[in-house]
Steps between C-alpha positions, in 0.01 A plus 500: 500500500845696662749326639743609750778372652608539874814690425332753250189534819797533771613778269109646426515494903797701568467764214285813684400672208229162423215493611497194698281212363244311726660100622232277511579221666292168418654230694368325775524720880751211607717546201486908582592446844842315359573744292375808263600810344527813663179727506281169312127472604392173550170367311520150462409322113180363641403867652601698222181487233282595841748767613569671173280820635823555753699549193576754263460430120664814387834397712832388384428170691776160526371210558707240784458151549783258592685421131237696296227219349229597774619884405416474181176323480411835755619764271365331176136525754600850613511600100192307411293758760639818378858543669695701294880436563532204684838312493610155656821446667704254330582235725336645776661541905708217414710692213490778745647328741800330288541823274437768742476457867714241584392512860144403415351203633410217217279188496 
C-alpha cells in the first residue's frame, strides 16, 4: 500500500497541474467537526464498506483518520474491492496539523 506524508499531500494540494486526489475522511463526525483537511469527505470507518458505491475506484484516493491506523485498515479494504490507487496518510490530521497547518485544531 502508498504512503504519503502530510508535507508531500500539502504539496500534491498546491501544485495545479495534479489532478487532485479524492480525501476520504474515516473518523468519527465529532472528530471532523474538530478538525479536517480542506476539501475531505467525511465517511466514517463503520460506514465505509456500505458506502463504497459513493466512491470512485478508478480515483487517486487518500485515506484520513486521526494518526493513520484506522486509515490504513480502510485503504488496505478499499484495495481488497478493486480501488486502484489508494494511498493512506501517514500520521493522519494530527501530522497535518504539527507539520503543516499549525493553526489546526488537535485532540
Amino acid at each position: 500500500m502508498k504512503q504519503i506524508r502530510s508535507f508531500e499531500l500539502k504539496a500534491w494540494l498546491d501544485d495545479p497541474r495534479r489532478e487532485k486526489p479524492v480525501l476520504l475522511d474515516v473518523r468519527e463526525p465529532w472528530e471532523f467537526e474538530l478538525c479536517r483537511i480542506d476539501g475531505s469527505m467525511l465517511i466514517p470507518m463503520g460506514s465505509v464498506f456500505n458506502r463504497i458505491g459513493e466512491l470512485d475506484p478508478a480515483r487517486e484516493t487518500v485515506v484520513i483518520c486521526h494518526h493513520g491506523v484506522r486509515s490504513y485498515h480502510i485503504a488496505r479494504l478499499l484495495e481488497l474491492n478493486g480501488f486502484t490507487d489508494v494511498i493512506n496518510l501517514t500520521g493522519g490530521v494530527d501530522a497535518w496539523a504539527t507539520q503543516v497547518d499549525a493553526a489546526m485544531a488537535t485532540y
